[in-house]
N, C-alpha and C positions, 0 to 999 in steps of 0.2 A: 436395905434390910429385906428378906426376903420372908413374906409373908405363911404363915403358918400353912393356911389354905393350900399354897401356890405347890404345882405337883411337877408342871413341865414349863418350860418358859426358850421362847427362841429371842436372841439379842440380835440384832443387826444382820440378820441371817439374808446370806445372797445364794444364790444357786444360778449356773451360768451350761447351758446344750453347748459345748463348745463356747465360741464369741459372743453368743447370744443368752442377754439375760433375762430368765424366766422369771428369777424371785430378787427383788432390791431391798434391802438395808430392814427388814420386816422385823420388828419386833411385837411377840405378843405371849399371854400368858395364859394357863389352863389353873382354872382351879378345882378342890375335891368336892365331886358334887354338883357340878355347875356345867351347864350347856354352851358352849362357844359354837357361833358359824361363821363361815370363810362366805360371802357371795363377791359377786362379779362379775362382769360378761366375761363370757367363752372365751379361753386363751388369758385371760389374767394372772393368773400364776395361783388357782386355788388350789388346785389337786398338788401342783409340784411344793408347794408349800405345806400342804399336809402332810408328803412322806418325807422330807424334808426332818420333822417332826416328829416323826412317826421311826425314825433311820435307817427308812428305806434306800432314801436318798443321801449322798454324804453333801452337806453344804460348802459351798465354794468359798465361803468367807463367814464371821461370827460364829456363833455357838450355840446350842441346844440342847440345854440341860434340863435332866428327869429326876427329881428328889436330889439334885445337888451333882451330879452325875452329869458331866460331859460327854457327848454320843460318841462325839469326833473322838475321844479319847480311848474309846473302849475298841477291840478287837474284834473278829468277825465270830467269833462261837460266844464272846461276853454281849455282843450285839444282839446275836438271834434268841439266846436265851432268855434277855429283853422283851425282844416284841413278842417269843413264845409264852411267855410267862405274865407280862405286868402289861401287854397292849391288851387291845381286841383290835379286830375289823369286821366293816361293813362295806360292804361293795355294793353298786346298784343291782347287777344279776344275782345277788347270794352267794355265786363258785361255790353249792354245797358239791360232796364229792358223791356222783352217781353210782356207785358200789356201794354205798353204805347206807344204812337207814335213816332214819330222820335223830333219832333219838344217838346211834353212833356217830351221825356228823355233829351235832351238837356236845359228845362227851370228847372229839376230837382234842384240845386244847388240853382236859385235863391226862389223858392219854399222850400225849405230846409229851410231857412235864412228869411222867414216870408213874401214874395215878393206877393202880390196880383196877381192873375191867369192872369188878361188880360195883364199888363206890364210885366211879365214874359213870358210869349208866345210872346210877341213883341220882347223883348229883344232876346228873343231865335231866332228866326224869321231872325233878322240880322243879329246874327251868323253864319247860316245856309246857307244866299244869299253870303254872302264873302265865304263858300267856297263851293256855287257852288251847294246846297241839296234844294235850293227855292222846288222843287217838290218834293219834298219828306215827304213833311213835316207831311203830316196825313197816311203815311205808317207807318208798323210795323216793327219793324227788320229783323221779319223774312222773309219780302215783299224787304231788300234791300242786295246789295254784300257787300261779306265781306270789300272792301276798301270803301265802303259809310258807313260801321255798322262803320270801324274804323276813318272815317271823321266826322260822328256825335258824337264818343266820345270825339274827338279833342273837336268838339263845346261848349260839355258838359262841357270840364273841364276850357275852355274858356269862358266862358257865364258869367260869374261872377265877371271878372278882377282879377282873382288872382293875387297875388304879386308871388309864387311859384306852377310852374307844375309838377309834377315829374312823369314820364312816361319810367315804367318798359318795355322793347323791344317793342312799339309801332308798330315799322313795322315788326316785326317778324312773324305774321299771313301771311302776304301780297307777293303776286309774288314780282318780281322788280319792273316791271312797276306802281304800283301800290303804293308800295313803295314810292317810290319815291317822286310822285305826292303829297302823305297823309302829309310825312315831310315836304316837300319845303311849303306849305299851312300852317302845323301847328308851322313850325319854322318864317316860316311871320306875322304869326297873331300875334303868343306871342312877337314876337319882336314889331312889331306896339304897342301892350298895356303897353309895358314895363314888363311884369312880364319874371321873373329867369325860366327857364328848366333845368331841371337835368334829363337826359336821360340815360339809362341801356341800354347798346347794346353790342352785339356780332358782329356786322357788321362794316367794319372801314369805310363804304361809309357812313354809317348814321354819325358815330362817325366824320367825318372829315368834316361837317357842323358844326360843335358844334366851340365853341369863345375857348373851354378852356376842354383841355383831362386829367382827374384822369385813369392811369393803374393802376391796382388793382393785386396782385398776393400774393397767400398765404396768404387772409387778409387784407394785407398790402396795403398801396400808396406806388407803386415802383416808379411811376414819374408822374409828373405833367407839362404839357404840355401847355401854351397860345400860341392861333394862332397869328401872328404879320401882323395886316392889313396894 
C-alpha cells in the first residue's frame, strides 16, 4: 500500500556504465515535505542514483515511479516535461545562466512551462525577498558571491512548486559559514511548499538536517536511517 505522503519511490533500481555497476538493487522513498540524504564515500553510487531518480538517467533494471507514474515508461518530450515542470535542481556551482539577471534566472523554470514574463518575474520576485536577494535582482551572476549565485539557484529550483528537488552537493562550493546559512533557507522554503529534497552530500552536518539518511557503499543502500522527531 502506498502511502499517501509517498511522492517518488525507486524499487530495486540497478544502473550499470556499461559492465560496470554503479547503482545495485536500491530501493528507497521520497516523501512530501520531508528531507532525504544519499552519503557515502566518493564513487559509491550517490550522484548516479539521484538522476536515476531524477530520469536523468534511464535505470538498467527495477522502477522509479513519481505519483504512480513509471519514468521508464514515459517518452522523452513526457519525460522532460517532468523534470521541466514537477523537478527542481541544485547543483553545487548553481549553472545560473550568465546572460540573464538574477531575478530572470530564477523565473527561468516558470518561463520554460509557458508562464507570461511579467507573472513570472513576480513570482520570481518573491522568491528572491524570502531569502533575502530583493536587491539583487537586476545583477548578473557574475556581479554576485558565490553563496548569493548558490541562493538564487535555490530560488530557481523553487520558484515553481516543485513536488521534488534533488540537489547534488549543494553546499559543497560554499565556506561553512555560508553553508550553512544556503541549507537552513533552502531546507525552510521546501519544507513551507511541501515539496520532497533528496540531497547528495559528503558532509554529515548537511546530511543530519535531512528527516530520513540512505548510506550508500559499493552501490548499495547499506542502511537507511529516519530521524525520530
Amino acid at each position: 500500500m502506498i502511502s499517501t505522503s509517498e511522492v517518488l519511490t525507486g524499487t530495486a533500481v540497478d544502473l550499470f556504465y556499461g559492465a560496470t555497476p554503479a547503482v545495485k538493487a536500491a530501493d528507497i522513498s521520497l516523501n512530501r515535505g520531508e528531507v532525504s540524504a544519499i552519503t557515502g564515500q566518493s564513487g559509491s553510487g550517490k550522484s548516479s542514483l539521484l538522476y536515476c531518480l531524477a530520469g536523468v538517467l534511464p535505470v538498467s533494471r527495477g522502477e522509479v515511479r513519481f505519483e504512480g507514474r513509471v519514468l521508464g515508461e514515459l517518452d522523452d518530450e513526457e519525460l522532460s516535461a517532468l523534470r521541466r515542470e514537477r523537478f527542481g535542481f541544485v547543483f553545487q556551482y548553481g549553472e545560473l545562466l550568465p546572460e540573464l539577471t538574477v531575478e530572470e534566472n530564477t523565473a527561468l523554470p516558470l518561463r520554460l512551462a509557458g508562464q507570461r514574463k511579467a507573472p513570472a518575474l513576480a513570482a520570481a520576485g518573491e522568491v528572491l525577498e524570502r531569502l533575502g536577494l530583493s536587491d539583487l535582482r537586476k545583477r548578473r551572476p557574475s556581479q554576485v558571491s558565490g553563496g548569493q549565485s548558490q541562493r538564487v539557484a535555490v530560488a530557481r529550483a523553487l520558484v515553481h512548486k516543485p513536488a521534488v528537488v534533488f540537489a547534488d552537493e549543494p553546499t559543497g562550493s560554499l565556506d561553512s559559514a555560508n553553508a550553512a546559512a544556503v541549507l537552513e533557507e533552502f531546507l525552510a522554503l521546501a519544507r513551507s511548499q511541501g515539496t520532497a529534497v533528496l540531497l547528495v552530500t559528503h558532509d554529515d552536518q548537511v546530511a543530519a538536517r535531512a528527516d530520513s539518511r540512505y548510506i550508500m557503499c559499493d552501490g548499495k543502500i547499506a542502511a537507511h536511517i529516519r530521524e525520530v522527531s
